[in-house]
C-alpha positions as CSV (number, residue, x, y, z in Angstrom):
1,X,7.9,14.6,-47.7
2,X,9.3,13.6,-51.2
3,X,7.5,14.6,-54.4
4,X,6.3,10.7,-54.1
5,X,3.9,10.9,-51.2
6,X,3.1,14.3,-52.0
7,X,1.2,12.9,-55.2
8,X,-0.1,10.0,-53.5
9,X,-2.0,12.2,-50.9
10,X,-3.1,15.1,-53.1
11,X,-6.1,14.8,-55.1
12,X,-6.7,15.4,-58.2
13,X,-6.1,18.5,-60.0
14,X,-9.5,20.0,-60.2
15,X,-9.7,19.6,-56.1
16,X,-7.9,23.0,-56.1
17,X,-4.2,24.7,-56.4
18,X,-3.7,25.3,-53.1
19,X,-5.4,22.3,-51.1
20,X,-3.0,19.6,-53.3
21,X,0.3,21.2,-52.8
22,X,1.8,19.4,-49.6
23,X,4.8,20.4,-49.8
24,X,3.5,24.1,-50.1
25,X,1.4,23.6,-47.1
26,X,4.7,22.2,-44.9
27,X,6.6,25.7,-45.8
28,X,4.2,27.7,-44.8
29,X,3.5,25.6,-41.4
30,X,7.7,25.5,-41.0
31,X,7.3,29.2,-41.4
32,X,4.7,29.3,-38.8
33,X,6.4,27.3,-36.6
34,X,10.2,28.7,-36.5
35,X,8.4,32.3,-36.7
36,X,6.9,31.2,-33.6
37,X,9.8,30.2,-32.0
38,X,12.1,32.6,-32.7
39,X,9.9,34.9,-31.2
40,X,8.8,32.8,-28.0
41,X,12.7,31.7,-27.6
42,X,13.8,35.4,-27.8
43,X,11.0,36.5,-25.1
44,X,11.9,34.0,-22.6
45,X,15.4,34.4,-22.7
46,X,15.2,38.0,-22.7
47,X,12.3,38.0,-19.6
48,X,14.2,35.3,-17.8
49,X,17.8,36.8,-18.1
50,X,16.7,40.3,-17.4
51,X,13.3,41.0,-15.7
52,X,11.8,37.5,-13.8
53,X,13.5,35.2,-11.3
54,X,13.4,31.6,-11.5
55,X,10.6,31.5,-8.8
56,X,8.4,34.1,-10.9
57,X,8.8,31.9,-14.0
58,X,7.8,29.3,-11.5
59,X,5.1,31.0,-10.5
60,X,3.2,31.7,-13.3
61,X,4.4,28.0,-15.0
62,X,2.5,26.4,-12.1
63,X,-0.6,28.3,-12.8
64,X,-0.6,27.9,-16.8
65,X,0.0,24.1,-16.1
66,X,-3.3,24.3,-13.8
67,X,-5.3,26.1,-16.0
68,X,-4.3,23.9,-19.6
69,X,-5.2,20.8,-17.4
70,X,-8.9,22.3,-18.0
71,X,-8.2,23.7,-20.9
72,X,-8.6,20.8,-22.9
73,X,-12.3,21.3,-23.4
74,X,-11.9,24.5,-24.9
75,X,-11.5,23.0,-28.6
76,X,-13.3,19.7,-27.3
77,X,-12.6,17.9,-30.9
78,X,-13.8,21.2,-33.1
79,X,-10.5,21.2,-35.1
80,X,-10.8,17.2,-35.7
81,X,-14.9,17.5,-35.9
82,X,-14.6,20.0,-38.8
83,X,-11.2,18.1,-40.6
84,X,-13.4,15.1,-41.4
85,X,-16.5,16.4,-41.6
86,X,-17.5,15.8,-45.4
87,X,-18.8,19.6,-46.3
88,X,-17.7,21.8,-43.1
89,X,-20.6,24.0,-44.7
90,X,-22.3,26.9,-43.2
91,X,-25.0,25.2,-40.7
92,X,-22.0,23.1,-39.5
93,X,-19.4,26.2,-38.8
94,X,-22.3,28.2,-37.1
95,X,-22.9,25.3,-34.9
96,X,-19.1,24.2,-34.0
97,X,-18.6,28.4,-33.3
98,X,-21.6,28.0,-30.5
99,X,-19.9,25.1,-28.8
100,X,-16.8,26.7,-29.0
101,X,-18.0,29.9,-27.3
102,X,-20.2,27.7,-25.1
103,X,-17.2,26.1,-23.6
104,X,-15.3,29.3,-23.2
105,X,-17.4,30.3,-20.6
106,X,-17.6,26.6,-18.8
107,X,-13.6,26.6,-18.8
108,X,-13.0,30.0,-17.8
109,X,-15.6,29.1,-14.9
110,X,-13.9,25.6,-13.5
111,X,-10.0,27.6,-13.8
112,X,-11.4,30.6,-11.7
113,X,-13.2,27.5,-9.2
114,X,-9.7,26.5,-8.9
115,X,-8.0,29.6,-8.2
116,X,-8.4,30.0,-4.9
117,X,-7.9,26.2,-3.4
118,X,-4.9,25.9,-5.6
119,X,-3.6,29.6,-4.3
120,X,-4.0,28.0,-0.6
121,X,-2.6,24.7,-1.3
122,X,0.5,26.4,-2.5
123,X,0.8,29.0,-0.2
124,X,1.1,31.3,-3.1
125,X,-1.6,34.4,-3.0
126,X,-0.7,35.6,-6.4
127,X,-1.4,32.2,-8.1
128,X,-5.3,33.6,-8.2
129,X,-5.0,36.9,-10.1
130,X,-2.4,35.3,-12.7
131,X,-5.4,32.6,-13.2
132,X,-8.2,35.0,-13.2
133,X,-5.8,36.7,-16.3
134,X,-6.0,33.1,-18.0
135,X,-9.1,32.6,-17.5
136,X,-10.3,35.7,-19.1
137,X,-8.1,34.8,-22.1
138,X,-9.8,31.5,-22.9
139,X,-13.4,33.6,-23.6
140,X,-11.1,35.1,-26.7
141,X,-10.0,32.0,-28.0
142,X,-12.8,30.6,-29.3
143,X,-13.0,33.1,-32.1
144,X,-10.1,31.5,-33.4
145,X,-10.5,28.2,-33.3
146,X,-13.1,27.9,-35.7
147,X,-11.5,29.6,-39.0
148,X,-7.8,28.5,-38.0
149,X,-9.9,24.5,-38.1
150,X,-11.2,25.6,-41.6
151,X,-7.9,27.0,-42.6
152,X,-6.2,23.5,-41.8
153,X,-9.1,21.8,-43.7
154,X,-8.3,23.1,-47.0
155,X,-4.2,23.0,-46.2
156,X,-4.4,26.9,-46.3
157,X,-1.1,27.4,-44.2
158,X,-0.4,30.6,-45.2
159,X,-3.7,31.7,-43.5
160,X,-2.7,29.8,-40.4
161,X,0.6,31.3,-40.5
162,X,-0.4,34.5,-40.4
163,X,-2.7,34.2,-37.3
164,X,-0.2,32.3,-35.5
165,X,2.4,34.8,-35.9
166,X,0.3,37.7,-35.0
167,X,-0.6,35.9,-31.8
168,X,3.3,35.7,-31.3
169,X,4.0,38.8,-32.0
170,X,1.5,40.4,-29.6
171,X,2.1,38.2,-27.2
172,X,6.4,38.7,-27.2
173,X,5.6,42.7,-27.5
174,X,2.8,42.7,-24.5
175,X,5.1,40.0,-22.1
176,X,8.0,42.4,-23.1
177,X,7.1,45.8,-21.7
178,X,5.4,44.6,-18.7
179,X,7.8,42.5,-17.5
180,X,10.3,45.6,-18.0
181,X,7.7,47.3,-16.4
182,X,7.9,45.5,-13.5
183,X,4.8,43.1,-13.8
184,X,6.6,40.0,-12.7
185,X,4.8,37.1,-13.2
186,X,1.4,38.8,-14.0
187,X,2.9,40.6,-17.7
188,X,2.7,36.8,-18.7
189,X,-0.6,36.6,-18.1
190,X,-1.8,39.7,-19.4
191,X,0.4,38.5,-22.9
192,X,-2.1,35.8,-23.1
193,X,-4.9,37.9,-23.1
194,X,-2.9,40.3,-25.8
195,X,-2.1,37.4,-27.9
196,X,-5.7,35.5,-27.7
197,X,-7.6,38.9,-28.6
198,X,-5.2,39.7,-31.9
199,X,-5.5,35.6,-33.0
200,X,-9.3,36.1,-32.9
201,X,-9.1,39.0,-34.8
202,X,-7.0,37.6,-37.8
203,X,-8.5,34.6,-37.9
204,X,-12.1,36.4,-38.3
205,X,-10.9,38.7,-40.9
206,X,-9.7,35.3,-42.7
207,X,-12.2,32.9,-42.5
208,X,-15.5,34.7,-40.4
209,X,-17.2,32.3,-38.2
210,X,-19.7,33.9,-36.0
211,X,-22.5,31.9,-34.1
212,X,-25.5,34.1,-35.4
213,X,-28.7,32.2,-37.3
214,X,-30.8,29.5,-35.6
215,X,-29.4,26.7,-34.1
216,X,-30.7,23.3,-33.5
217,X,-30.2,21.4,-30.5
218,X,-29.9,18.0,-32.2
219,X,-27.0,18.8,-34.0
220,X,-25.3,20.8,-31.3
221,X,-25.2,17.7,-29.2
222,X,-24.1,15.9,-32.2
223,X,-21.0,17.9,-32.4
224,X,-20.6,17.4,-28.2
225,X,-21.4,13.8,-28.9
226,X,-18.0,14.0,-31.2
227,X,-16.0,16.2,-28.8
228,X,-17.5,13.8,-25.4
229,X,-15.5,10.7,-26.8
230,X,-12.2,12.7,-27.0
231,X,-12.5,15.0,-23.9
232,X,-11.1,12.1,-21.7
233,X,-8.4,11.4,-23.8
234,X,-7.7,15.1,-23.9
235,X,-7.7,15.0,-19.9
236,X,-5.9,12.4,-19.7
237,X,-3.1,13.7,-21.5
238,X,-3.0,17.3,-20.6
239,X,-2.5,15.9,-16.9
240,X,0.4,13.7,-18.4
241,X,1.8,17.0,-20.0
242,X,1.3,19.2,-17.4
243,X,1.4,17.8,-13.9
244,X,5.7,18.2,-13.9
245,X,5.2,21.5,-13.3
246,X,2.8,20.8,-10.2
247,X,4.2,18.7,-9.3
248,X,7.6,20.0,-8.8
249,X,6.4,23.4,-7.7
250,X,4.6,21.5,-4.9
251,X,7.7,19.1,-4.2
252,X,10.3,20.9,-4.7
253,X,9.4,25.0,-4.6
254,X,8.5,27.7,-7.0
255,X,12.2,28.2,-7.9
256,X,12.8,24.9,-8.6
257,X,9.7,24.4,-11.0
258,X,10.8,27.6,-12.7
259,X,14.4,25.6,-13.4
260,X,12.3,22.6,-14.3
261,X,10.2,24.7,-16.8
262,X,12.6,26.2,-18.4
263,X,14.8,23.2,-19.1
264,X,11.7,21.2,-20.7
265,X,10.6,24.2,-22.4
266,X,13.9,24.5,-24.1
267,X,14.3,20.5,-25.3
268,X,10.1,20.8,-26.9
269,X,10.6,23.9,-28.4
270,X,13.7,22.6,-29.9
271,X,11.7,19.7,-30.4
272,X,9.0,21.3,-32.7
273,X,11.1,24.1,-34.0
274,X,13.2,20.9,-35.9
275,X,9.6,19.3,-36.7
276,X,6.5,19.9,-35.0
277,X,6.2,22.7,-38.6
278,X,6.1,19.4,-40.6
279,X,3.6,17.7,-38.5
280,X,0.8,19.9,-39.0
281,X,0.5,18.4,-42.4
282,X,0.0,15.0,-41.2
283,X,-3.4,14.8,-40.0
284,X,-4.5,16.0,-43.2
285,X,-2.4,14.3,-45.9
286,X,-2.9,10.6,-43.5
287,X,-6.5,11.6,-43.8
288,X,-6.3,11.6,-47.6
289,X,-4.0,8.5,-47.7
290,X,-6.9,6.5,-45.6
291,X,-9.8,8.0,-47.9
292,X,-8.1,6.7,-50.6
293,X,-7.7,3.2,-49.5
294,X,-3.5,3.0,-49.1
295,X,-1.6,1.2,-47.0
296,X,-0.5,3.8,-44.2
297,X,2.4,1.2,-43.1
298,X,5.0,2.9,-45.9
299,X,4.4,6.5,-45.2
300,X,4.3,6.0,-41.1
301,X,8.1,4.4,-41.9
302,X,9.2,7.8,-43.6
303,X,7.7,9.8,-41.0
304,X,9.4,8.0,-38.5
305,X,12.8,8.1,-40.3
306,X,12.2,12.4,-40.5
307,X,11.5,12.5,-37.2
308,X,14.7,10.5,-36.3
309,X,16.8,11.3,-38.9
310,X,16.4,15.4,-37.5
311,X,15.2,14.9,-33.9
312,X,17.6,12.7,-32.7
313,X,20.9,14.3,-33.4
314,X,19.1,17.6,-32.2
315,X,18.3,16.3,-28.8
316,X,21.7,14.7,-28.5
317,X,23.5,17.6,-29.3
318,X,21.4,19.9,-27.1
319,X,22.1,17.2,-24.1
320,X,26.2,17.8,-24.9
321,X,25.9,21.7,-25.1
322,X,23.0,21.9,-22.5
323,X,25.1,23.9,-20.2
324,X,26.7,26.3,-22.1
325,X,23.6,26.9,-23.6
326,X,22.1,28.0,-20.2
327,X,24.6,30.3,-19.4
328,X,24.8,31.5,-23.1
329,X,20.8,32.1,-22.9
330,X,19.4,32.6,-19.3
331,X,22.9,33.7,-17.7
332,X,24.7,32.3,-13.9
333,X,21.6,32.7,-11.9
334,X,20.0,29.6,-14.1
335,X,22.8,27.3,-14.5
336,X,20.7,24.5,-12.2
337,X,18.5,24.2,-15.4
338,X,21.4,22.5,-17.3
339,X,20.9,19.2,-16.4
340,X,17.6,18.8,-16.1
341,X,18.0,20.4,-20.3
342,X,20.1,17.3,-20.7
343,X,18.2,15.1,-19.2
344,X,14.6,16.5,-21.0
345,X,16.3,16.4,-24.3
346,X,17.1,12.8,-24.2
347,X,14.1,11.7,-23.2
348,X,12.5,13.5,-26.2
349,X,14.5,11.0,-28.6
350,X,11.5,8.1,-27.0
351,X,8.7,10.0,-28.2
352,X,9.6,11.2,-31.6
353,X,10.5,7.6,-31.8
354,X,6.5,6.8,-32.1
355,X,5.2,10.1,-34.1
356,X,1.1,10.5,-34.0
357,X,0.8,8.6,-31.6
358,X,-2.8,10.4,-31.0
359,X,-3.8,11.3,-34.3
360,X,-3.7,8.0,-36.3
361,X,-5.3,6.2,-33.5
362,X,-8.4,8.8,-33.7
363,X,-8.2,8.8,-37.0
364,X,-8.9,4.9,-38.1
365,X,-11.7,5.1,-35.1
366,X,-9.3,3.2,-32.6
367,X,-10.5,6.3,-29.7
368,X,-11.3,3.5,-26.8
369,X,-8.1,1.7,-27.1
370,X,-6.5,5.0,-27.4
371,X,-8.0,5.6,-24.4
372,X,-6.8,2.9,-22.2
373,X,-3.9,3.0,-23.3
374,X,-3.4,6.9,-22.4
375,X,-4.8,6.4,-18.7
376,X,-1.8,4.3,-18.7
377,X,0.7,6.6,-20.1
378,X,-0.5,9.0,-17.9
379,X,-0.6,7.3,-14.6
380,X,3.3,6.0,-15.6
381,X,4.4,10.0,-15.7
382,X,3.2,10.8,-12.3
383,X,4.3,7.8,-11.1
384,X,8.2,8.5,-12.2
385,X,7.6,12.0,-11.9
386,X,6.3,11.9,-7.7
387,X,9.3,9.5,-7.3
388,X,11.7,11.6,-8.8
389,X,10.7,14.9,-7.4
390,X,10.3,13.2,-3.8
391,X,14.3,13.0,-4.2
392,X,15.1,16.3,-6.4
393,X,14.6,18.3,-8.9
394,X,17.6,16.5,-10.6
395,X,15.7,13.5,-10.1
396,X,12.2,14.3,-11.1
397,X,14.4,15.5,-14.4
398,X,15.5,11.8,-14.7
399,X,12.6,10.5,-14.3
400,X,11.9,11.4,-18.2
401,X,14.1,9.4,-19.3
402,X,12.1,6.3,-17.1
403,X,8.9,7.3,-18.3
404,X,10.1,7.5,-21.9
405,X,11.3,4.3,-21.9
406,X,7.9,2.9,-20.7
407,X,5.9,5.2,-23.1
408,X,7.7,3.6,-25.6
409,X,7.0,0.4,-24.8
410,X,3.7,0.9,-24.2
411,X,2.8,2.6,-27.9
412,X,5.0,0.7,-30.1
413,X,3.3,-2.9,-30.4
414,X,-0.4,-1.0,-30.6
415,X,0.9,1.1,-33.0
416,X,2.6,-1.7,-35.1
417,X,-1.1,-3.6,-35.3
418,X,-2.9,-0.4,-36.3
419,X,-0.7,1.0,-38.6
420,X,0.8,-1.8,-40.5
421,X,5.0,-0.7,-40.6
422,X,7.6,-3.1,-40.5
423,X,9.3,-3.8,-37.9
424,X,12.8,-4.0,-39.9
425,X,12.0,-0.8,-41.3
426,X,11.7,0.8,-38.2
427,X,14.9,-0.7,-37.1
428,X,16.8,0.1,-39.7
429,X,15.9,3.7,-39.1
430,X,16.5,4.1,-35.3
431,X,19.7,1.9,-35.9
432,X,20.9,4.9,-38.7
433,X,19.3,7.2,-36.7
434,X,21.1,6.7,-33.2
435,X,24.4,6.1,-35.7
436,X,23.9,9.7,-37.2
437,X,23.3,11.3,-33.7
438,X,26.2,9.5,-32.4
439,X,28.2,11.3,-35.0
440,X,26.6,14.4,-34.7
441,X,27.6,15.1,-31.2
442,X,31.7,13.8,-31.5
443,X,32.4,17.8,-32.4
444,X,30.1,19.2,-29.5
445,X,32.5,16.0,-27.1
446,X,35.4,17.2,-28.4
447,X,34.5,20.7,-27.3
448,X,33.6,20.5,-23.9
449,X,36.3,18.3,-23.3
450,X,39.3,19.1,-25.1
451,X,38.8,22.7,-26.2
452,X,36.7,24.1,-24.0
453,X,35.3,23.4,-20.3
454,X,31.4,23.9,-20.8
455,X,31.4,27.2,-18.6
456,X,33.8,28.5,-20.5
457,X,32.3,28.7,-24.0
458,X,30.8,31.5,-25.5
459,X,28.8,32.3,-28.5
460,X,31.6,31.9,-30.8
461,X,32.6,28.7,-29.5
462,X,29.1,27.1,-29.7
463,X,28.9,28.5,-33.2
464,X,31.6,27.0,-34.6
465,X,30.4,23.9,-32.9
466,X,27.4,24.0,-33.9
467,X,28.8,24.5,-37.6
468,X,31.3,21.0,-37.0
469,X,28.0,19.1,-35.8
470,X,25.9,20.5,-38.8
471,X,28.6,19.1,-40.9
472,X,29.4,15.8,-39.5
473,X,25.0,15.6,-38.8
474,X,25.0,16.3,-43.4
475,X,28.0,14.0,-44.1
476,X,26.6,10.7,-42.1
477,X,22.8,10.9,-43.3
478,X,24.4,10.5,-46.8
479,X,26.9,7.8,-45.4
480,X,25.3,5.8,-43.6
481,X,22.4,5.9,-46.3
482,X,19.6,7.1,-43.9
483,X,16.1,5.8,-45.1
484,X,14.7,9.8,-45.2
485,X,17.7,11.2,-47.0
486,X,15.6,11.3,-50.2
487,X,12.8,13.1,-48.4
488,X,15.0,15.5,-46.9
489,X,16.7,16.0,-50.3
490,X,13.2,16.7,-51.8
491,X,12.1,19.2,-48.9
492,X,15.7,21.0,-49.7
493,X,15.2,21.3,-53.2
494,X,11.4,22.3,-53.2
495,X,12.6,25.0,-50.7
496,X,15.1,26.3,-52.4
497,X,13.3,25.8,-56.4
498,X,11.9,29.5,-56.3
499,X,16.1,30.8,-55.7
500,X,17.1,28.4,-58.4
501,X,14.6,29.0,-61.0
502,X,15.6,32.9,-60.5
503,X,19.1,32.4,-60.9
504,X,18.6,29.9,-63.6
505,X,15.3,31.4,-65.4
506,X,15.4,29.0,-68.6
507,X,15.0,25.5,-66.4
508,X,11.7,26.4,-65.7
């Protein structure tokens, strides 16, 4: 964000250093985030190329897809209950931590109730130890839900950062040596476990919430109350997010959902490495912006134009270099996960197209039309998803890009009503964004086509592609006069202000 909407949402001074800074709070979340990934990317491709098949990465995707289905009542609108609550004081953080542990133990229940049918239906008699291992990791979660929620309340990244990353950390070091210890599918488990249990102890140390004192009835079903009028929505869209997985294991074989996991895995994690950092702040600083009475319309349009103006000519150029990539990464044995990369990463550029598409909804107190229209979005996803897998894995890949397409449609009038953007705003910045991706992606053509054949390129080749792209991406945001070329200029320079003012000590 530029210096501009970082003063309209931050309060006044005497609110606190910390909580005002914005932009501060975006570093540290971008630090969290690419931390993150780095260390998640490195695992998989190290676990996947050397240790686990595509059918044990198949394996355990099928049961961590079945068991975040449930999983959405495990924060069951904590996080959200505690960002707008007025004081988030004591009474209200002892309460939220006993609903939080409460629903621990109801969700670890309903996963290990599922364990065994699912096992049968799949034919697959390790699918109930590797959920039993998930399920005991969700009774350690709770213990950081609660301060990483307060954390986010007062914009106190660095605090989030640092459990984040010691969840990574533990979970990469755990998933590591028992894969190489021959573990297979299980040492994933067990890194959940490892990474929930050193989370919760971070984020106690940082901001203790514990359940002890008395607690009063009324006010714990207040705070259900809260979390009840999300929890569908919550269902609704984990089953959107995570039936692919079943859906293809089911359809198509364990091997096969391990190729489709890995190729969506790959597009949304480049996906939030390039800006899902940034949108933690969002909540938040829209929050402030609504408190204060402003006209969310402008700052949607720049969020919009961030998203598009990064997103876009990411996921276009990871479409171009998707095979390559997959031989670079995972090696031969999952070049079948190329396409359905290519097809995943183009279907991303529909719903970066429509950013918070949840959160301003529950936000302005829109949850029931938020609702409907989610039952929708999900039932569309199966839909195209069954079809497509019916035919192939190829084709249930394809089917992204359908259900994109309708997703889009389906968000974008809704959205336009509740929000208040222009719609010649918005075109103007998918017009210079697709222009910019399009550009973006002539090196990455050229390279596959003319210099290269795509099984032929190595690291060096795709980093001097990569390099060509970066360039060309740099040179056509400031031609074609991208709308977020100013924000991104202001993110740059804030970045880079601590480097400057050492090298030039007498402009500060």
């Amino acid at each position: 964000m530029s210096s501009h909407m970082e003063q309209e949402a931050r309060p006044s001074a005497t609110t606190g250093r910390g909580e005002g800074s914005v932009k501060s709070a975006a570093l540290w979340a971008a630090g969290s985030q690419y931390t993150q990934f780095v260390l998640q990317f490195a695992t998989s491709v190290i676990i996947s190329r050397f240790f686990l098949r595509p059918d044990e990465i198949g394996l355990f995707s099928v049961a961590l897809a079945a068991a975040m289905i449930l999983s959405v009542i495990q924060d069951f609108g904590l996080t959200r209950y505690l960002g707008r609550h007025p004081t988030a004081d004591g009474e209200t953080i002892r309460h939220c931590t006993v609903v939080a542990v409460g629903f621990s133990f109801v969700l670890a229940t309903l996963i290990l109730a599922v364990a065994s049918p699912l096992a049968r239906f799949y034919s697959e008699p390790r699918l109930f130890p590797i959920l039993g291992l998930i399920a005991a990791s969700y009774l350690l979660t709770p213990w950081s839900i609660v301060p990483v929620a307060l954390l986010s309340r007062k914009l106190d990244f660095k605090g989030t950062f640092l459990v984040n990353v010691a969840g990574a950390v533990t979970n990469s070091g755990c998933a590591l040596v028992l894969a190489a210890s021959g573990f297979s599918a299980e040492s994933l488990a067990w890194a959940m476990i490892a990474q929930a249990a050193a989370r919760a102890g971070v984020a106690q140390f940082l901001n203790p919430a514990r359940p002890g004192g008395p607690i009063r009835l009324a006010r714990a079903r207040e705070i259900i109350g809260f979390g009840s009028g999300s929890a569908l929505l919550y269902l609704s869209g984990g089953i959107g997010m995570r039936t692919p997985d079943l859906v293809v294991g089911r359809m198509q074989g364990m091997a096969a959902a391990g190729l489709f996991s890995r190729g969506l895995a790959l597009a949304s994690q480049l996906h939030y490495l390039v800006a899902g950092a940034v949108s933690a702040i969002y909540y938040p600083a829209f929050a402030r912006l609504r408190d204060e009475g402003r006209d969310l319309g402008p700052y949607y349009e720049r969020v919009v134009a961030a998203h598009g103006a990064i997103v876009w000519p990411a996921m276009a150029l990871l479409a171009v270099l998707s095979e390559p990539i997959i031989l670079l990464l995972y090696g031969p044995g999952w070049v079948d996960a190329a396409p359905l990369l290519a097809f995943a990463a183009l279907a991303e550029c529909f719903f970066v197209a429509l950013p918070l598409h949840m959160d301003l909804p529950i936000l302005l107190g829109r949850l029931r039309q938020l609702l409907v229209l989610n039952l929708a979005d999900t039932a569309l996803s199966v839909t195209t998803l069954a079809l497509g897998a019916a035919i192939s894995v190829e084709a249930a890949a394809g089917s992204r890009l359908v259900y994109g397409a309708g997703w889009f449609c389906l968000y974008a009038v809704w959205l336009h009503r509740l929000v208040g953007f222009t719609w010649k705003a918005m075109l103007k910045v998918y017009v210079t964004s697709a222009v910019i991706a399009v550009a973006t992606i002539v090196p990455a053509v050229i390279a596959v086509t003319v210099w290269r054949t795509p099984s032929t390129m190595g690291f060096l080749e795709l980093a001097v592609t990569g390099f060509a792209s970066g360039l060309t991406w740099l040179a056509a945001v400031i031609l074609v006069r991208h709308p977020a070329r100013a924000d991104l200029l202001g993110m740059l320079l804030h970045a880079t202000g601590p480097i400057r003012a050492r090298l030039n000590p007498g402009t500060g």
